[in-house]
Backbone as JSON Lines, residues from 0, in Angstrom:
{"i":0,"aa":"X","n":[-56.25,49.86,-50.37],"ca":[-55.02,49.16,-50.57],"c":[-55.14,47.73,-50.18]}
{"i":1,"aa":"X","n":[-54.06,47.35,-49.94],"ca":[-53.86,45.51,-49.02],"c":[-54.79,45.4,-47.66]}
{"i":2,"aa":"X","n":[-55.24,44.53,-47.47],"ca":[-56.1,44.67,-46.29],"c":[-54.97,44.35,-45.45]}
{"i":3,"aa":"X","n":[-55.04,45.04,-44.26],"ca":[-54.14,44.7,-43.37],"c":[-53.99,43.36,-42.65]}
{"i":4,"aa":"X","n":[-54.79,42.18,-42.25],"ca":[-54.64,41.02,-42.29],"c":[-53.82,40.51,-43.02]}
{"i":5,"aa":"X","n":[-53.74,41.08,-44.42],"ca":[-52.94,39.91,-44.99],"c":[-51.1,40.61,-44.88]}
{"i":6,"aa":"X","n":[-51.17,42.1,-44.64],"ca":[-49.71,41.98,-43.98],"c":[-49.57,41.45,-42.96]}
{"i":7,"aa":"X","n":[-50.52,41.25,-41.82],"ca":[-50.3,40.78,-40.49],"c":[-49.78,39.31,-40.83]}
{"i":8,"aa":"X","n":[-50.53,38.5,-41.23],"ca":[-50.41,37.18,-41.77],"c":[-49.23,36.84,-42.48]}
{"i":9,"aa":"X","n":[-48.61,37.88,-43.45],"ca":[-47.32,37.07,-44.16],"c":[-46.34,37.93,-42.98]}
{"i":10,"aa":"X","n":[-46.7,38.59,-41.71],"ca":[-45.77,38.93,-41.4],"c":[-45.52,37.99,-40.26]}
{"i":11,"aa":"X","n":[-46.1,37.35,-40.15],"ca":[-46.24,35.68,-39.15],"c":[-45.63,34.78,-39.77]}
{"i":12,"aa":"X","n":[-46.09,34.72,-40.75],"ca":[-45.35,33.63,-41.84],"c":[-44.04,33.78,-41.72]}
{"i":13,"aa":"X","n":[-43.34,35.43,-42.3],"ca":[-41.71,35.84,-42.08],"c":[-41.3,35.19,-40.55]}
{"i":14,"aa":"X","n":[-41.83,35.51,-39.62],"ca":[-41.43,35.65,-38.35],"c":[-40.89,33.79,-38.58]}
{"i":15,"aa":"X","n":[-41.93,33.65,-38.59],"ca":[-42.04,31.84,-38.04],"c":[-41.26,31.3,-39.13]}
{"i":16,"aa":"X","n":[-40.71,31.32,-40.73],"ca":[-39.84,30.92,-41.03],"c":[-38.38,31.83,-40.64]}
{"i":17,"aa":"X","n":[-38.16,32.76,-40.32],"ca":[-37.16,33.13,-39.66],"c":[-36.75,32.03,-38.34]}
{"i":18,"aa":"X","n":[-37.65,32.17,-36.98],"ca":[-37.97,31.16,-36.16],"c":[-36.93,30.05,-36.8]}
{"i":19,"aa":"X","n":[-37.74,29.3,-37.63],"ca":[-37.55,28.11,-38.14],"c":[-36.29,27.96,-38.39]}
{"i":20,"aa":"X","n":[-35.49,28.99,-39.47],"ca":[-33.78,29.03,-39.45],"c":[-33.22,29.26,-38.68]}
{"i":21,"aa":"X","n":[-33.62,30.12,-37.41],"ca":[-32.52,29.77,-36.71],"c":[-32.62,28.93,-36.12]}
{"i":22,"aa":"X","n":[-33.64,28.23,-35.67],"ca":[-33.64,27.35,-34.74],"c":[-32.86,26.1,-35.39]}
{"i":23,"aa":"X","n":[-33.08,26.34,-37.52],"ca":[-32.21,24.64,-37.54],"c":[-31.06,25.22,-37.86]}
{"i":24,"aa":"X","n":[-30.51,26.39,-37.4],"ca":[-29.33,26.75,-37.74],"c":[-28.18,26.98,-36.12]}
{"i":25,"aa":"X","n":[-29.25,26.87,-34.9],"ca":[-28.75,26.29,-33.7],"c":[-28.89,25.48,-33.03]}
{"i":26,"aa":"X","n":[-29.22,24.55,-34.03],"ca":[-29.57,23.14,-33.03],"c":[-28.11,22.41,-33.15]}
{"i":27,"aa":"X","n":[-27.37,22.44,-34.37],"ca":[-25.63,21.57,-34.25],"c":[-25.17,22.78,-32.98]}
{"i":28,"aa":"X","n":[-24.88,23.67,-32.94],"ca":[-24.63,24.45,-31.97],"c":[-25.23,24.06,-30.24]}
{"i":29,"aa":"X","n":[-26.41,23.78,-30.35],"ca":[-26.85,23.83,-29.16],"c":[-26.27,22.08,-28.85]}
{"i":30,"aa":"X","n":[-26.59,21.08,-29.89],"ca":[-25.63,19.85,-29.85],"c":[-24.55,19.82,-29.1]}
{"i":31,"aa":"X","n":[-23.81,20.87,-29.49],"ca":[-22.26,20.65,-29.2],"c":[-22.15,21.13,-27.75]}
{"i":32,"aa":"X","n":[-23.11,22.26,-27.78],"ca":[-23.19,22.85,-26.02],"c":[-23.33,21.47,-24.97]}
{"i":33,"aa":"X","n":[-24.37,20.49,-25.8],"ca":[-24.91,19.26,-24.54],"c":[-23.63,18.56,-24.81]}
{"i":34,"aa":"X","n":[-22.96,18.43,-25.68],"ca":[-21.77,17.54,-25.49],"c":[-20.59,18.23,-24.4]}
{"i":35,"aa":"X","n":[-20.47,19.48,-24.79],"ca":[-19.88,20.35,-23.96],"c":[-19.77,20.22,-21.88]}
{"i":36,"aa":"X","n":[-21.8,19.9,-21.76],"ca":[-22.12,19.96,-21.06],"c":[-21.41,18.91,-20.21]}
{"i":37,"aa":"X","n":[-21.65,17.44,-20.77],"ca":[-21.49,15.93,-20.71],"c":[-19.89,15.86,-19.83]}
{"i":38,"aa":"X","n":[-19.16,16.78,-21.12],"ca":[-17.82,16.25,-20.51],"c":[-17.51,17.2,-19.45]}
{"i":39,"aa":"X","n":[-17.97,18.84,-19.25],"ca":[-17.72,19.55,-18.11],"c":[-17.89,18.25,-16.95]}
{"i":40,"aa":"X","n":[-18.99,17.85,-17.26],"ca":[-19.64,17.06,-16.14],"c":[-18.86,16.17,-15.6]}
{"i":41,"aa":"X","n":[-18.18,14.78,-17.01],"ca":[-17.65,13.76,-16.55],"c":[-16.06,14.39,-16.03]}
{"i":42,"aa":"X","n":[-15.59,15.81,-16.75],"ca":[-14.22,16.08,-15.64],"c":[-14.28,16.27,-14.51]}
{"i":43,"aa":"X","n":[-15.35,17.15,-14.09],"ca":[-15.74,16.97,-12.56],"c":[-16.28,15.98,-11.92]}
{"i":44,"aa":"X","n":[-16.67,14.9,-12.23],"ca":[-16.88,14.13,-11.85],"c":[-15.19,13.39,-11.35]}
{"i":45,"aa":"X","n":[-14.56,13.03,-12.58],"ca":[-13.39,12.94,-12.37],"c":[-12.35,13.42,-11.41]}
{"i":46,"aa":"X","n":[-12.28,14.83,-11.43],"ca":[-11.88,15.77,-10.52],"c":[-11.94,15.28,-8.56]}
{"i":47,"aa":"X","n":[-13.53,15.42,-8.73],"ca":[-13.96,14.79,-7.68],"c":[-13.09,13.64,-6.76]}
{"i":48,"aa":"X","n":[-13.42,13.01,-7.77],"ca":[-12.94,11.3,-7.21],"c":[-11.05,11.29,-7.12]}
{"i":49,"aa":"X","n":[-10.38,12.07,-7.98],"ca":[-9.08,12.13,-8.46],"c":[-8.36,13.15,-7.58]}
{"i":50,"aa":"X","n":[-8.86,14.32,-7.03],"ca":[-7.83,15.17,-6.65],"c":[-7.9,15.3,-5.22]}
{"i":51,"aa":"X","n":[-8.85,14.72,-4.05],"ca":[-8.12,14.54,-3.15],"c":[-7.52,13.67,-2.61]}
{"i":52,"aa":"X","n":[-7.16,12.41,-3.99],"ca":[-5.73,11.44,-3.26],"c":[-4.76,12.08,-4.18]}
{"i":53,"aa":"X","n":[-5.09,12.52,-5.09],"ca":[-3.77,13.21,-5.46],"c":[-3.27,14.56,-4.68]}
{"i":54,"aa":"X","n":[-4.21,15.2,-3.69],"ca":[-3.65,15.96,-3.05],"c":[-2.93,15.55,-1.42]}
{"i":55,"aa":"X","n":[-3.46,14.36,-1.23],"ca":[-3.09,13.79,0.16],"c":[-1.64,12.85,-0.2]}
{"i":56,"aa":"X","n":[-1.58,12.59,-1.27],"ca":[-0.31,12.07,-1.97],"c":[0.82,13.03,-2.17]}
{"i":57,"aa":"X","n":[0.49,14.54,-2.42],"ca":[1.51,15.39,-2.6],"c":[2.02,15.86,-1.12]}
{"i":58,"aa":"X","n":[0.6,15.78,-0.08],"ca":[1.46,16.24,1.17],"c":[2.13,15.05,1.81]}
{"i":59,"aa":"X","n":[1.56,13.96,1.81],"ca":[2.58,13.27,2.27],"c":[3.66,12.75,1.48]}
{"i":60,"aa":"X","n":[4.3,13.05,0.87],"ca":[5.47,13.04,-0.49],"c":[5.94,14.22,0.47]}
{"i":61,"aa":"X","n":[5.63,15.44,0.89],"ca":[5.87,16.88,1.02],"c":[6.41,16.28,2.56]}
{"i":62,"aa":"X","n":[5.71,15.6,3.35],"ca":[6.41,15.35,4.68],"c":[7.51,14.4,4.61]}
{"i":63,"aa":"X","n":[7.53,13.06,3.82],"ca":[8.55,12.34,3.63],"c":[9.83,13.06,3.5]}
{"i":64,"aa":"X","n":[9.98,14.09,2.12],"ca":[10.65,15.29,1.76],"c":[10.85,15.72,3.32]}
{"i":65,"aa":"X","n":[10.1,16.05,4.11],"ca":[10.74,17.02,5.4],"c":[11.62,15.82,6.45]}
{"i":66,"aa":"X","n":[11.2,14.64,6.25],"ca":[11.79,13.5,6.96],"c":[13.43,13.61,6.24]}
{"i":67,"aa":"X","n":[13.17,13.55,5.44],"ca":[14.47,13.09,4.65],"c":[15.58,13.87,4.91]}
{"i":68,"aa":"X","n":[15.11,15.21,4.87],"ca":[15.94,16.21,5.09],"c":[16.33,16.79,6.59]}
{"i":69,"aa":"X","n":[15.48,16.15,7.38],"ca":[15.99,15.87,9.04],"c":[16.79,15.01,9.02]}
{"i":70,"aa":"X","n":[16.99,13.92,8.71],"ca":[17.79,12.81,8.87],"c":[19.01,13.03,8.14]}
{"i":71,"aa":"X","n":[19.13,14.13,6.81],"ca":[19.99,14.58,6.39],"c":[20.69,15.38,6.89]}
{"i":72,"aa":"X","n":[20.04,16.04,7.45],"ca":[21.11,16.63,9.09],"c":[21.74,15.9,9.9]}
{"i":73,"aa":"X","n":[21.24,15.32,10.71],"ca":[21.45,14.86,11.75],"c":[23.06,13.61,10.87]}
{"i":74,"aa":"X","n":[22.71,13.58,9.58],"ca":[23.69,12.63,8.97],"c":[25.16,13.58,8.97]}
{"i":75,"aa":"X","n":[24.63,15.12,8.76],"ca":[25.94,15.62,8.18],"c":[26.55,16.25,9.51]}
{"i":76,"aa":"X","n":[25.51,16.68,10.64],"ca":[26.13,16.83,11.72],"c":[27.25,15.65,12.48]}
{"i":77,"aa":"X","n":[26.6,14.0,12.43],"ca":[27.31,13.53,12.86],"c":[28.41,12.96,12.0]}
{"i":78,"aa":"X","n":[28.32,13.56,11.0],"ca":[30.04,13.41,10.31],"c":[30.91,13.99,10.36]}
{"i":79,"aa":"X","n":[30.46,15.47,10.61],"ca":[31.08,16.88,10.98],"c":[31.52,16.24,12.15]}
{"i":80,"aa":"X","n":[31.06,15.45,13.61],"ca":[31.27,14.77,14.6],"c":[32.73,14.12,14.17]}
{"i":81,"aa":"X","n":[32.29,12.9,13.3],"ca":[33.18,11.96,13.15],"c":[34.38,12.45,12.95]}
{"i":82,"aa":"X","n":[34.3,13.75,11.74],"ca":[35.1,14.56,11.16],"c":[35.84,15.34,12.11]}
{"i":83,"aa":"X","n":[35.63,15.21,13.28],"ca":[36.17,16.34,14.04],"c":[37.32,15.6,15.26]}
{"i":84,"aa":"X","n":[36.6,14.31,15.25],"ca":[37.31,13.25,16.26],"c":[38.84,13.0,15.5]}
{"i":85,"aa":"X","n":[38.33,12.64,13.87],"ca":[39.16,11.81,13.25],"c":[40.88,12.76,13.53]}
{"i":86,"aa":"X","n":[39.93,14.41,13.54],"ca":[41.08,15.59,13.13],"c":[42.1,15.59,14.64]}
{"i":87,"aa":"X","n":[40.77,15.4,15.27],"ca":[41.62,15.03,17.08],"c":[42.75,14.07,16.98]}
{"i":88,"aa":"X","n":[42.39,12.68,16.7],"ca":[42.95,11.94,16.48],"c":[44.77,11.82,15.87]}
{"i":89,"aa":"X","n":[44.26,12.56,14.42],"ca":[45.53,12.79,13.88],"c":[46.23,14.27,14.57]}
{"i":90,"aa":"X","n":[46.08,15.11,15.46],"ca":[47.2,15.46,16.11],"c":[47.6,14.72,16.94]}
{"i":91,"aa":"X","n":[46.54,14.37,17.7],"ca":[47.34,13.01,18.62],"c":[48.38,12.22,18.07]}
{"i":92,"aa":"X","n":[48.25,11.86,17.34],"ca":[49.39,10.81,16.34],"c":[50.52,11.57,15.99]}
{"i":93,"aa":"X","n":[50.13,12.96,15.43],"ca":[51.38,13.34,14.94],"c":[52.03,14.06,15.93]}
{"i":94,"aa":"X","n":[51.21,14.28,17.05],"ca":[52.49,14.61,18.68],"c":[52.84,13.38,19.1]}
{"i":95,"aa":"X","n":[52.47,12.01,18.98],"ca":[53.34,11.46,19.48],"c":[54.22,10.87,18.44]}
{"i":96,"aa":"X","n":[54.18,11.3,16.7],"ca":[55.25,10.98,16.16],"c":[56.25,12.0,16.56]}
{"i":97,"aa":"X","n":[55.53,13.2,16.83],"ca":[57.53,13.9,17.32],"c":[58.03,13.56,18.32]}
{"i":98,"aa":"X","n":[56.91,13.49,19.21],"ca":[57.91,12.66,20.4],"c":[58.72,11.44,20.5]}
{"i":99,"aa":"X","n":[58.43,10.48,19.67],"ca":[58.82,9.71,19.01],"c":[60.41,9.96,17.99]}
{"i":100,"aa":"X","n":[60.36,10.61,17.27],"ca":[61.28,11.55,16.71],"c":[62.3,11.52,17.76]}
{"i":101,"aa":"X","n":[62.01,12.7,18.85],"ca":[63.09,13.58,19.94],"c":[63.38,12.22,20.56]}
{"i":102,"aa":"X","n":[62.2,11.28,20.7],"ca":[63.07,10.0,22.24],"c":[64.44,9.24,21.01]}
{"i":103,"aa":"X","n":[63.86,8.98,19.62],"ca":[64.82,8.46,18.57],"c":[66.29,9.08,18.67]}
{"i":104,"aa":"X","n":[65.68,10.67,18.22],"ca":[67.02,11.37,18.69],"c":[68.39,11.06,19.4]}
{"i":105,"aa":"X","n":[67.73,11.33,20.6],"ca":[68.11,11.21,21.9],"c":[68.9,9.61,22.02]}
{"i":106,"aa":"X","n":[67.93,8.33,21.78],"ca":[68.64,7.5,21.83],"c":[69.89,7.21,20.8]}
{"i":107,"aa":"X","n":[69.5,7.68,19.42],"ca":[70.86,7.57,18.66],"c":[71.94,8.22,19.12]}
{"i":108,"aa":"X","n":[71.78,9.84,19.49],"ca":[72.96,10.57,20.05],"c":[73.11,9.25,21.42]}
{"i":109,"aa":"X","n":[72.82,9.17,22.2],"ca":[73.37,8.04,23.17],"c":[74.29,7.26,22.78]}
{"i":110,"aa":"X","n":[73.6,6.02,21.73],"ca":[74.0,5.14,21.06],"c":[75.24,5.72,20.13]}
{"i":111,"aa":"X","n":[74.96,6.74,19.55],"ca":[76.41,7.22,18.92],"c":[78.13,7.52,19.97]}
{"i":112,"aa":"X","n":[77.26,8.42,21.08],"ca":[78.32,9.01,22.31],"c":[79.03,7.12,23.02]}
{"i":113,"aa":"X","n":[77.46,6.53,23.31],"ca":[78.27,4.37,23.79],"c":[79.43,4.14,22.95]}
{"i":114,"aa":"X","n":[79.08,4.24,21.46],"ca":[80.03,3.61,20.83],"c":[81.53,4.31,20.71]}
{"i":115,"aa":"X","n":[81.6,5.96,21.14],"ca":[82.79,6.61,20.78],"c":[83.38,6.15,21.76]}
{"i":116,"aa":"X","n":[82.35,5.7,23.14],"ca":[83.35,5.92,24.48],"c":[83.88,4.35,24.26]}
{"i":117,"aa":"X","n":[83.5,3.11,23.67],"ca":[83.09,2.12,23.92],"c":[84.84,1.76,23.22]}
{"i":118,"aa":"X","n":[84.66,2.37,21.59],"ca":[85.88,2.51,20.38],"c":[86.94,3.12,20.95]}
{"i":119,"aa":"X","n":[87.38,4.51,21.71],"ca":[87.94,5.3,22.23],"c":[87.84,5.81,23.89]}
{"i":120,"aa":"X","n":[88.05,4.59,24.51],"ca":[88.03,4.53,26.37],"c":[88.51,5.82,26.68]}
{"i":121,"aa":"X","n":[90.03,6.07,26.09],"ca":[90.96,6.91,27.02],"c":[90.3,8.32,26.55]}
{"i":122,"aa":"X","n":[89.98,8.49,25.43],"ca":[89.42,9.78,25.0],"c":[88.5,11.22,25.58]}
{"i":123,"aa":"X","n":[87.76,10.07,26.63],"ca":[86.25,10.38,26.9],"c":[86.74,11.22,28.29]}
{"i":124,"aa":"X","n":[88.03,10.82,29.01],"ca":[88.51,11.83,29.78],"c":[89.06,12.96,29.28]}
{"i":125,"aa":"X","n":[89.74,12.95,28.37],"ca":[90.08,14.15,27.97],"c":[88.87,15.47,27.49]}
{"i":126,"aa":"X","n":[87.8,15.13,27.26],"ca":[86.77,15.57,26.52],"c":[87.26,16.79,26.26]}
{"i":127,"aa":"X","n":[86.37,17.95,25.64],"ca":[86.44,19.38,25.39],"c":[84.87,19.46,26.2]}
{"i":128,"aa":"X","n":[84.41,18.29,26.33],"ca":[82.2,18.81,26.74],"c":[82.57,19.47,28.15]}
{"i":129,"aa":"X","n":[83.55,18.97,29.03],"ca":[83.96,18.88,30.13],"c":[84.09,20.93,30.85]}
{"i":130,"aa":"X","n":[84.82,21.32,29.49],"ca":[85.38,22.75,29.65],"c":[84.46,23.81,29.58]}
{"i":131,"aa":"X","n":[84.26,25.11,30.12],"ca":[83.34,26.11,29.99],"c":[83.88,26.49,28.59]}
{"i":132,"aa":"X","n":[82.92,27.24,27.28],"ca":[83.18,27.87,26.57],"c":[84.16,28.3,26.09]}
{"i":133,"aa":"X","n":[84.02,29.56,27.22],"ca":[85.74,30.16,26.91],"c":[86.54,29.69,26.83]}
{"i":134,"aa":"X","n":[87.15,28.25,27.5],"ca":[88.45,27.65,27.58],"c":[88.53,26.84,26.57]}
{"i":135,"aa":"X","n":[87.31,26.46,25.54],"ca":[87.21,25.17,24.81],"c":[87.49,26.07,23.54]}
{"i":136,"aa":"X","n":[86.85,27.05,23.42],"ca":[87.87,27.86,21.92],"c":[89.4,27.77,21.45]}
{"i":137,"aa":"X","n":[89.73,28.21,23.14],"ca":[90.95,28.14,23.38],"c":[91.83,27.18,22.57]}
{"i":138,"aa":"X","n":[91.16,25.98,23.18],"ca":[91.96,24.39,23.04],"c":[91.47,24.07,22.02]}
{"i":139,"aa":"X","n":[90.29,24.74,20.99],"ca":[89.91,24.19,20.25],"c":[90.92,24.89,19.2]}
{"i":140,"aa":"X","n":[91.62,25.7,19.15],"ca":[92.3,26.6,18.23],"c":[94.03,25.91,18.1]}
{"i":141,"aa":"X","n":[94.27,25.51,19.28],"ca":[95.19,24.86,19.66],"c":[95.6,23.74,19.0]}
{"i":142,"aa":"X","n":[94.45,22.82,19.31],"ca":[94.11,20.93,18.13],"c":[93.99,21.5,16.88]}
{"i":143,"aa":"X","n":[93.36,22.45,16.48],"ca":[93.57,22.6,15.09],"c":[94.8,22.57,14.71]}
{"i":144,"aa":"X","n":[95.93,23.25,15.09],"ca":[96.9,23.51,15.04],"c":[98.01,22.3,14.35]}
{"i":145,"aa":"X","n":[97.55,21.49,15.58],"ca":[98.27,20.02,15.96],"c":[97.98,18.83,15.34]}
{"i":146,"aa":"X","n":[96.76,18.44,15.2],"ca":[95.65,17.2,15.32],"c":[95.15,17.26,14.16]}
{"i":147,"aa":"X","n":[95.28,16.68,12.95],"ca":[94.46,16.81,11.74],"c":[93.68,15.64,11.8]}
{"i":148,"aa":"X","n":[92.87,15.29,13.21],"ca":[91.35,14.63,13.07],"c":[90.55,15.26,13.58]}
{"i":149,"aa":"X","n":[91.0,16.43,14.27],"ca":[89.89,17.58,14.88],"c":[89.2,17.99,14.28]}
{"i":150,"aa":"X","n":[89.4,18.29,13.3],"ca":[87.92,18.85,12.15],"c":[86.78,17.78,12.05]}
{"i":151,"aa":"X","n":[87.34,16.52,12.06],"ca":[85.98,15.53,12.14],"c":[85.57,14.83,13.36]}
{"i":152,"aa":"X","n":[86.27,15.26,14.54],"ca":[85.65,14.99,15.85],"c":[85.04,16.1,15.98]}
{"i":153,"aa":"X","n":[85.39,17.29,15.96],"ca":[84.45,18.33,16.03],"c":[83.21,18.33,15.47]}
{"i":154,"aa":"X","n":[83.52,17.9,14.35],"ca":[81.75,18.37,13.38],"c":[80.88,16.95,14.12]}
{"i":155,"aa":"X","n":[81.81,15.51,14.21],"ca":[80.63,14.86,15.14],"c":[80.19,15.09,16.63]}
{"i":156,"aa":"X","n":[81.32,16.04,16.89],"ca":[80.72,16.62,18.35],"c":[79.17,17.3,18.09]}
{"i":157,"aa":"X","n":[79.71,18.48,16.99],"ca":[78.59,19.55,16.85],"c":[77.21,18.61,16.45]}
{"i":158,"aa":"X","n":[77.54,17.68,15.51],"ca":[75.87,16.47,15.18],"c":[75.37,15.92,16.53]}
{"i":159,"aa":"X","n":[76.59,15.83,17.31],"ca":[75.38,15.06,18.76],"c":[74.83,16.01,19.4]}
{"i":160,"aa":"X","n":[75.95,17.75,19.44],"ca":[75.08,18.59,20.06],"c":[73.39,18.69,19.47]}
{"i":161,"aa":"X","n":[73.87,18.93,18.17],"ca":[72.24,19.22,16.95],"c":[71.32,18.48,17.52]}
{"i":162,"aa":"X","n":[71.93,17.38,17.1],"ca":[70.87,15.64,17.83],"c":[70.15,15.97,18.93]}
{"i":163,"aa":"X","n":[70.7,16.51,20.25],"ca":[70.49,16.51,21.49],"c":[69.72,17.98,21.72]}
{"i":164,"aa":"X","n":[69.55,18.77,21.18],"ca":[69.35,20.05,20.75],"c":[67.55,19.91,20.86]}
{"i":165,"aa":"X","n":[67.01,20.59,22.17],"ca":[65.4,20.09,22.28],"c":[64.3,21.21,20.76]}
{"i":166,"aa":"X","n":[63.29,20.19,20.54],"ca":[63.02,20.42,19.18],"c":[61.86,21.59,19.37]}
{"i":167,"aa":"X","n":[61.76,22.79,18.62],"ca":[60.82,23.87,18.59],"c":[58.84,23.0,18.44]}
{"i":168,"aa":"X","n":[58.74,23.19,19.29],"ca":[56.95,23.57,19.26],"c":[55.96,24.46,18.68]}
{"i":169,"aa":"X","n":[56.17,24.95,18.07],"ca":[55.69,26.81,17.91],"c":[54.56,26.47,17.08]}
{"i":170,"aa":"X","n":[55.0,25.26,16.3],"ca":[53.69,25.24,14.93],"c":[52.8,23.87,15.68]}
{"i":171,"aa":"X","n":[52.97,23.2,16.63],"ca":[51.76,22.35,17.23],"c":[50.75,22.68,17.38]}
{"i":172,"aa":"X","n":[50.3,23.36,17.92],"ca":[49.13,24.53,18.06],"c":[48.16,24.46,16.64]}
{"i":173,"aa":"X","n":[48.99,24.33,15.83],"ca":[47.56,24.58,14.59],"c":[47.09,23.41,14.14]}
C-alpha cells in the first residue's frame, strides 16, 4: 500500500496547517485579551491612586455629618430651654394680668361706692350693707313697695357686690 512515511508526513502537514489557523484565527482574540490586560491594569492603577482619598473623604464627610447633628441637638435642646422659659414667662404675665384685673376691680367698685357717697352724703347712713340678711329682705320688700328707684339702686348695689366678689383660681394651674 502507501508507505507509511508519507501518511506520517501529510499528517504533520494537517497538524501544522491546522496549528497555523488557529493560531491566525486567535491572534485578534489574544489582541484584545492584551488590550483587556492594559486597561485592567490602568483601572487599578487608577483605583490605587483614587480610592483612598476618596475613602478618607467619605469618612470625614461621615464625621462632619456626626458634628452637625451634635450641634443639632444641643440647638433643639436649647430651644426646648428657651421654649420653656418663654412658657414661664407668659404665666407670669398672665397672673399678673388677673391680678391686675381684681386690683382694677376693686378700685372701680371704690371709685364707683366715692362717687355715690360723694353725689348722695345723706344716703350712705341709711345703707341696707349695714343690716344682717334677714332684716335687709325685709326692708328690701318694703322700698319696693314705696320707692320706685329701688330697683336701680339695688341692681347697682348687686354690680359692686359682683365687682368686689374675689375671682376663682381653679384654671391657673394649667
Amino acid at each position: 500500500m502507501i508507505d507509511p512515511l508519507f501518511w506520517l508526513g501529510l499528517s504533520i502537514l494537517l497538524v501544522a496547517v491546522s496549528l497555523t489557523a488557529v493560531l491566525v484565527a486567535a491572534l485578534p482574540a489574544l489582541q484584545e485579551l492584551a488590550r483587556a490586560a492594559r486597561s485592567v491594569e490602568k483601572l487599578a492603577d487608577t483605583l490605587r491612586r483614587e480610592l483612598p482619598p476618596t475613602l478618607e473623604s467619605i469618612r470625614l464627610t461621615g464625621l462632619e455629618i456626626s458634628d452637625l447633628s451634635n450641634d443639632m441637638n444641643e440647638g433643639v435642646k436649647s430651644a426646648g430651654q428657651v421654649v420653656q422659659q418663654v412658657d414661664q414667662s407668659i404665666k407670669g404675665a398672665k397672673n399678673q394680668a388677673k391680678q391686675a384685673q381684681v386690683s382694677s376691680r376693686s378700685v372701680v367698685a371704690g371709685v364707683k361706692a366715692a362717687w355715690k357717697t360723694w353725689r348722695n352724703p345723706g344716703a350712705s347712713r341709711h345703707s341696707l350693707d349695714r343690716l344682717p340678711p334677714s332684716e335687709r329682705k325685709a326692708l328690701d320688700l318694703q322700698q319696693q313697695d314705696t320707692d320706685p328707684d329701688t330697683v336701680e339702686q339695688e341692681y347697682e348695689r348687686y354690680e359692686e357686690i359682683q365687682d368686689n366678689a374675689p375671682v376663682s383660681r381653679q384654671g391657673d394651674d394649667g
